[in-house]
C-alpha positions in Angstrom: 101.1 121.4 86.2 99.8 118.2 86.8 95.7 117.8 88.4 95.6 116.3 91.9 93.6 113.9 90.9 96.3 112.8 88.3 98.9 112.8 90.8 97.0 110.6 93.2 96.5 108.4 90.5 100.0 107.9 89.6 101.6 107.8 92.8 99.1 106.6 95.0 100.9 103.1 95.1 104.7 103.7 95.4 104.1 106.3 98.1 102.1 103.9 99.7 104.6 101.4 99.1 107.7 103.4 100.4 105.3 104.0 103.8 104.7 100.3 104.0 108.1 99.4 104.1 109.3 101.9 106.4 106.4 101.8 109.3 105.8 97.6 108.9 102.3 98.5 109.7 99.6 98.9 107.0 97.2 101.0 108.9 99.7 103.6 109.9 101.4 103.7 106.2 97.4 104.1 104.6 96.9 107.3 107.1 100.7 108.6 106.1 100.2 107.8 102.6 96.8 110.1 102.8 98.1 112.6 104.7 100.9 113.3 102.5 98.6 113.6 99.5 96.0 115.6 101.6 98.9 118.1 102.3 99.7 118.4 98.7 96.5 118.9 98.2 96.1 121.6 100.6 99.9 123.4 101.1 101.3 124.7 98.1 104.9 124.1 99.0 104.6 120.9 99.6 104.9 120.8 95.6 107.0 124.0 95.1 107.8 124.2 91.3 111.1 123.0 89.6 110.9 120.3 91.7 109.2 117.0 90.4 106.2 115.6 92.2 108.0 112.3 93.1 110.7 113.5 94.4 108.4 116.4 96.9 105.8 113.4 97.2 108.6 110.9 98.5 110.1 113.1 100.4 106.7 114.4 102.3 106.0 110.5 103.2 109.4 110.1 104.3 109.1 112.3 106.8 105.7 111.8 107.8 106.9 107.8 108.2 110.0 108.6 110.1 108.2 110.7 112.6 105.4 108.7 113.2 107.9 105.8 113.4 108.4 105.7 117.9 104.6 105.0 117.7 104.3 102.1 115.0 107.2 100.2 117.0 105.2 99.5 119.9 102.4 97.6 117.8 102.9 94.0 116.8 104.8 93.1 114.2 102.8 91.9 110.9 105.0 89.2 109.6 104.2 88.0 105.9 106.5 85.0 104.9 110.1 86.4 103.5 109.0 89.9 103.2 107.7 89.9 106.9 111.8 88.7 107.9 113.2 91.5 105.4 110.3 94.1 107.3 111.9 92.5 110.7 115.0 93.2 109.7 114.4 97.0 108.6 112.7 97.7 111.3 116.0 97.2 113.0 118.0 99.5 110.9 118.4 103.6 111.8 115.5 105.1 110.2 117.3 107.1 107.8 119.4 104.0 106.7 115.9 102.4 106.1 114.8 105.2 104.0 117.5 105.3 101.7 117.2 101.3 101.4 113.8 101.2 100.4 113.9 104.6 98.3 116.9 103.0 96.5 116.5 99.3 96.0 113.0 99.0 95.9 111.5 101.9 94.9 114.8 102.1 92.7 115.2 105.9 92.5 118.3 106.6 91.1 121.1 108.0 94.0 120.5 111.1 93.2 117.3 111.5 93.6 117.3 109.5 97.2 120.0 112.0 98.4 117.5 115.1 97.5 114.5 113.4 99.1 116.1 112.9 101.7 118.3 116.2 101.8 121.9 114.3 102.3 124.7 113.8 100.3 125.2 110.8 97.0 127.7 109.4 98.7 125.7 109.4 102.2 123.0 107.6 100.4 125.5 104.6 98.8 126.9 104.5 102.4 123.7 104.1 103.7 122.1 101.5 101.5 125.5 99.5 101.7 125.2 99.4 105.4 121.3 98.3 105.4 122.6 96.0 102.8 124.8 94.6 105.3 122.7 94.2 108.1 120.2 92.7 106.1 122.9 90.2 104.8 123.8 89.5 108.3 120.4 88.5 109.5 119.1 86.9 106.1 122.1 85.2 105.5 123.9 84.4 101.8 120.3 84.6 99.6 120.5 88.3 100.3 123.6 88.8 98.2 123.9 90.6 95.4 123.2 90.1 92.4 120.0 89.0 92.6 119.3 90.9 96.4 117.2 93.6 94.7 115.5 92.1 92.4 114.3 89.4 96.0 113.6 92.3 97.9 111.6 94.6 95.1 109.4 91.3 94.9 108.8 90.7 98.5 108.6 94.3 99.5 106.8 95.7 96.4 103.4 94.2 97.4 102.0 97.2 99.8 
C-alpha cells in the first residue's frame, strides 16, 4: 500500500487539474482537490483495495466537482486566452459529458478507465467525449479538429 504522503505527492496535480477543468474556478477546484485527499486520508473506502488510487482518486474529485458545480456557475468566469474559450465552452456541456472529456482527452485515461470512474458504460464514455468534442468544434470552430485537437486542448487545459 502506498503512504499518503506518496499519494499526495503523485497526484496532487492531475486531480487538481481534472477539478480545474471541470469547475473553471481555481479556488473552488484547490478546496475539492483537498477535500478529496483529506477524505482519502480519513475514509478508508474511499481507497478500497483492488482498485488503483487513480482511478478511486479521480473518481472522488469527480464527484466532489460535479456537485459543487450549481455553486461555481454563479461566480465569474476566469477567462485565460484559448484555454479560458475551451473552459467557456465546457462549462456549457452536461457535467458528465464534461467529465468524460477532460478524464479522456486531457487527463488521457484510457476508455476504460473513464467509464469505471465514472461508473458508466465504454461505449457511454466514446459517446460522450464525441459529443463534447462536437460542441467544442461548434463553438471553436475548424482548429478544434482532430488530429491535433487533443494534443491543443492537453496544452491549454493541462496548466491547473
Amino acid at each position: 500500500m502506498t503512504s499518503f504522503p506518496e499519494l499526495a505527492t503523485r497526484y496532487w496535480k492531475s486531480i487538481h487539474r481534472v477539478c480545474w477543468n471541470l469547475l473553471s474556478d481555481r479556488k473552488a477546484a484547490a478546496e475539492v482537490a483537498e477535500a478529496t485527499f483529506l477524505s482519502a486520508l480519513h475514509d478508508p473506502g474511499i481507497l478500497p483495495r483492488g482498485v488503483p488510487p487513480e482511478r478511486a482518486l479521480y473518481r472522488e474529485a469527480v464527484s466532489r466537482s460535479l456537485h459543487r458545480l450549481p455553486a461555481v456557475r454563479k461566480t465569474p468566469f476566469d477567462s485565460e486566452g484559448a484555454g479560458g474559450a475551451i473552459r467557456q465552452v465546457l462549462l456549457r456541456l452536461d457535467a458528465i459529458d464534461r467529465a468524460a472529456f477532460v478524464l479522456r482527452e486531457v487527463e488521457q485515461l484510457p476508455t476504460k478507465e473513464v467509464a469505471a470512474v465514472l461508473g458508466i458504460a465504454p461505449g457511454h464514455v466514446r459517446q460522450r467525449v464525441h459529443r463534447a468534442t462536437m460542441t467544442l468544434t461548434g463553438f471553436l470552430g475548424r482548429s478544434f479538429e482532430a488530429p491535433a485537437r487533443a494534443e491543443r486542448c492537453r496544452g491549454r487545459l493541462a496548466d491547473a
